[in-house]
C-alpha positions in Angstrom: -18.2 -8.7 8.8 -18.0 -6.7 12.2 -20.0 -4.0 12.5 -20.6 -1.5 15.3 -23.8 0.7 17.2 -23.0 4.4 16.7 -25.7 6.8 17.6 -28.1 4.5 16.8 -26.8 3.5 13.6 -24.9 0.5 13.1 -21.4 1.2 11.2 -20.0 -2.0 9.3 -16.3 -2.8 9.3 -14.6 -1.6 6.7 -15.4 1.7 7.2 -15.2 3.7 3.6 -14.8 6.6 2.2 -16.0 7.0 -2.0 -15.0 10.8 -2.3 -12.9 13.0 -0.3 -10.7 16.4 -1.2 -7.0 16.1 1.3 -4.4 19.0 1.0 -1.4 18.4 3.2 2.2 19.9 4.4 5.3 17.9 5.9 7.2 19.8 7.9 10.6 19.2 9.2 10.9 19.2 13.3 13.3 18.5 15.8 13.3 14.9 16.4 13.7 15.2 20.2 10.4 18.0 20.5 8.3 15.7 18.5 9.3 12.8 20.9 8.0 15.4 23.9 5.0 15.4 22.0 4.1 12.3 21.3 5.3 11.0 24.6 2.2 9.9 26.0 1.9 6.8 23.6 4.6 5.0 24.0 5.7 5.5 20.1 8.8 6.9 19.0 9.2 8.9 15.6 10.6 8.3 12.7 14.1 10.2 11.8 14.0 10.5 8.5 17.6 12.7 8.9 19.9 12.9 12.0 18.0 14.5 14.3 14.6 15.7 12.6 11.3 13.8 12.5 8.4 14.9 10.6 5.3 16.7 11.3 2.2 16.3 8.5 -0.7 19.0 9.1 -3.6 18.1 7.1 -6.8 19.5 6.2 -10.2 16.9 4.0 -12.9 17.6 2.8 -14.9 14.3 3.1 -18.1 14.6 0.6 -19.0 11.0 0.8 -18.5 8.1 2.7 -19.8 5.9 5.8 -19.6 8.6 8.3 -21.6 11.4 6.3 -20.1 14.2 5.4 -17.4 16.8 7.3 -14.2 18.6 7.7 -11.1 17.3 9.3 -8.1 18.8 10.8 -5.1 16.3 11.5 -1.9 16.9 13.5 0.4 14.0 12.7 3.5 12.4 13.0 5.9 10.0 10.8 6.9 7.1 13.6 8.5 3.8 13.5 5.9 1.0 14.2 6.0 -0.6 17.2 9.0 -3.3 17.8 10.4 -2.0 14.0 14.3 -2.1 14.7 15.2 -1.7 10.7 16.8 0.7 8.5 17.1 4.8 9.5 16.8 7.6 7.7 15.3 8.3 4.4 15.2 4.5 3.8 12.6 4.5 7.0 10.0 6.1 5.2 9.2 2.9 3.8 7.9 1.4 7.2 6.8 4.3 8.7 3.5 4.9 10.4 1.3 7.9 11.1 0.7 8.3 14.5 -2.5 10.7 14.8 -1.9 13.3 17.7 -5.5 15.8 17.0 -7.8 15.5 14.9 -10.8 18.1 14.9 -13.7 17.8 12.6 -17.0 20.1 13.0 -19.4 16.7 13.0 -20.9 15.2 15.8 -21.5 12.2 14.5 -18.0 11.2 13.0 -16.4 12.4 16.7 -18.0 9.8 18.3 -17.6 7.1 15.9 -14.2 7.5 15.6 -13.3 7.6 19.2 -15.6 4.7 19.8 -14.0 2.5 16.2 -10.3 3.4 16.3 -9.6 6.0 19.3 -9.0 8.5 17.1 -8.3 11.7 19.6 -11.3 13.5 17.3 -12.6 16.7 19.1 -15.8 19.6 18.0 -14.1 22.8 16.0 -15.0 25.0 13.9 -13.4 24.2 10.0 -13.8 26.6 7.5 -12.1 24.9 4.4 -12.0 27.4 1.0 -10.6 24.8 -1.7 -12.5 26.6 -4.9 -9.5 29.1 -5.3 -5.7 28.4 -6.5 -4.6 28.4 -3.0 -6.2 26.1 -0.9 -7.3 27.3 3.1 -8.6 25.8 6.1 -9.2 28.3 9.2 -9.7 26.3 12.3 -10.9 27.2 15.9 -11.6 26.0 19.0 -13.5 27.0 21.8 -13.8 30.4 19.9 -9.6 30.6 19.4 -7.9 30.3 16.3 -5.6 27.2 16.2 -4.7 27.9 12.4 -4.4 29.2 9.2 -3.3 27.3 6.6 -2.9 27.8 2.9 -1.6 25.0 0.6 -1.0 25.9 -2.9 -0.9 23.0 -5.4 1.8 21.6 -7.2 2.6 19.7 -10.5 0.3 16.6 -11.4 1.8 13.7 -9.7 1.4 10.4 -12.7 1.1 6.9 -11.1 -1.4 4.4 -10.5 -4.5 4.7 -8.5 -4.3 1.7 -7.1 -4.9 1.3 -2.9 -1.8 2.3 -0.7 -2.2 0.5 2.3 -0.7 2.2 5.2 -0.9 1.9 9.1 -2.3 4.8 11.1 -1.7 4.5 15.1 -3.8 6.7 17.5 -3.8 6.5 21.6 -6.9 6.8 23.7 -7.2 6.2 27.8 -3.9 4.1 28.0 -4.3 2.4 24.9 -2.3 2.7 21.9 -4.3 1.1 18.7 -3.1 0.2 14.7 -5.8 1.1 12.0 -5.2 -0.5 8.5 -5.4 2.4 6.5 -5.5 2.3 2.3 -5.8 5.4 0.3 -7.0 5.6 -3.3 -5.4 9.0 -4.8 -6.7 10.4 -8.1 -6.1 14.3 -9.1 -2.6 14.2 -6.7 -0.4 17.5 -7.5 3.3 17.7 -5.0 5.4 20.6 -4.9 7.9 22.0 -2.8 7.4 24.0 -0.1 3.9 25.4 -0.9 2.6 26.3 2.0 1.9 29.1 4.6 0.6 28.8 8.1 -0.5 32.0 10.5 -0.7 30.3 14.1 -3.3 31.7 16.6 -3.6 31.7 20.4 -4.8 28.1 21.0 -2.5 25.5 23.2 -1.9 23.5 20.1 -1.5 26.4 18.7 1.5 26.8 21.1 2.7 23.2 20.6 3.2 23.3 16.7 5.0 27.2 17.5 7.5 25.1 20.3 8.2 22.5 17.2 9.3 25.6 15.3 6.5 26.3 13.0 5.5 28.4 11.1 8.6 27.9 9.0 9.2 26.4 5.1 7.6 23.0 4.7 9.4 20.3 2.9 6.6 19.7 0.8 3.0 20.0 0.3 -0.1 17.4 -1.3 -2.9 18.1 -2.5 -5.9 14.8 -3.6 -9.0 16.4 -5.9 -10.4 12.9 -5.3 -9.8 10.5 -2.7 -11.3 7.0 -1.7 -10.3 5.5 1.5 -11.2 2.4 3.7 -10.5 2.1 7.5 -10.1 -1.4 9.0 -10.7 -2.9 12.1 -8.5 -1.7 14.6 -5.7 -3.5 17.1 -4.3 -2.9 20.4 0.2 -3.1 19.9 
């Protein structure tokens, strides 16, 4: 079993999660301004319709796992993995990837480690998540400007098995572009259409998400009450 020096601390491979809260909304964007985005890494996005890839903005709550506890912002996209050359369209959603663009949390500790594990592109802000209410918030700023804020409210009870969905996440740090194995454990999942509403602030991101056309109707929002997660060893592709 691998296991890494963080802070002082050593961090075994897998890294995991036992309980976390995740509200989430896919947005619809246009394909070719999400490309611009994610540019950098050498990834290109999924089009799940002619001409629109999709952004996920996501907001967790994690209350126990290896990295102690925090918040966490994530700005994402839907890509096709690396040297993938199958089906398009809806039908691509099946192989697709997350490619992690920003990801604030307001912990010092689990910015460093996930830099140092899996490049994550984790940054220090300010998180103020309210999930005790029926809509669900998350303010977020940085350097003392609000990015977002972001109200999710939950859906219908999703049914299904709890069992571990493996999935690939893809980050890019200094030149390098990196797969983490990725499974989720989902218990408490609600889905509903639309379901979300977003005020954007002053921030460059800020800025970046308004260019891809938000704030506008999401396709769909998530919401986990209790979530378990592991995080593998990452790869260079």
């Amino acid at each position: 079993m691998a296991s890494h020096l963080i802070q002082g601390r050593t961090v075994d491979m897998p890294v995991r999660v036992r309980d976390a809260e995740i509200c989430s909304a896919f947005y619809p964007v246009r394909a070719d301004a999400a490309r611009a985005v994610i540019a950098y890494s050498g990834l290109d996005v999924a089009e799940v319709l002619p001409g629109k890839a999709v952004c996920m903005l996501l907001f967790v709550d994690y209350r126990d796992g290896d990295l102690d506890t925090y918040h966490e912002f994530g700005m994402a996209f839907l890509i096709r993995p690396p040297g993938f050359s199958g089906a398009t369209g809806l039908r691509e959603l099946r192989q697709a990837g997350v490619f992690v663009h920003w990801l604030p949390v307001d912990q010092r500790f689990t910015l460093e480690a996930g830099r140092t594990l899996w490049g994550f592109p984790k940054e220090l802000a300010d998180i103020e998540l309210r999930l005790n209410s029926p809509f669900k918030r998350c303010i977020l700023r940085k350097d003392g400007r609000l990015v977002l804020d972001m109200l999710v409210k939950p859906g219908v009870p999703v049914p299904g098995a709890t069992a571990m969905t493996p999935m690939d996440a893809y980050t890019h740090r200094e030149g390098v572009t990196r797969r983490v194995p990725w499974s989720v454990r989902a218990r408490g999942a609600r889905m509903r259409p639309s379901g979300a509403l977003i005020r954007l602030g002053n921030h460059p991101v800020a800025k970046e998400l308004s260019e891809l056309g938000l704030p506008k109707r999401a396709m769909f929002t998530t919401t986990v009450s209790r979530a378990a997660m592991v995080f593998g060893e990452a790869s260079e592709t």
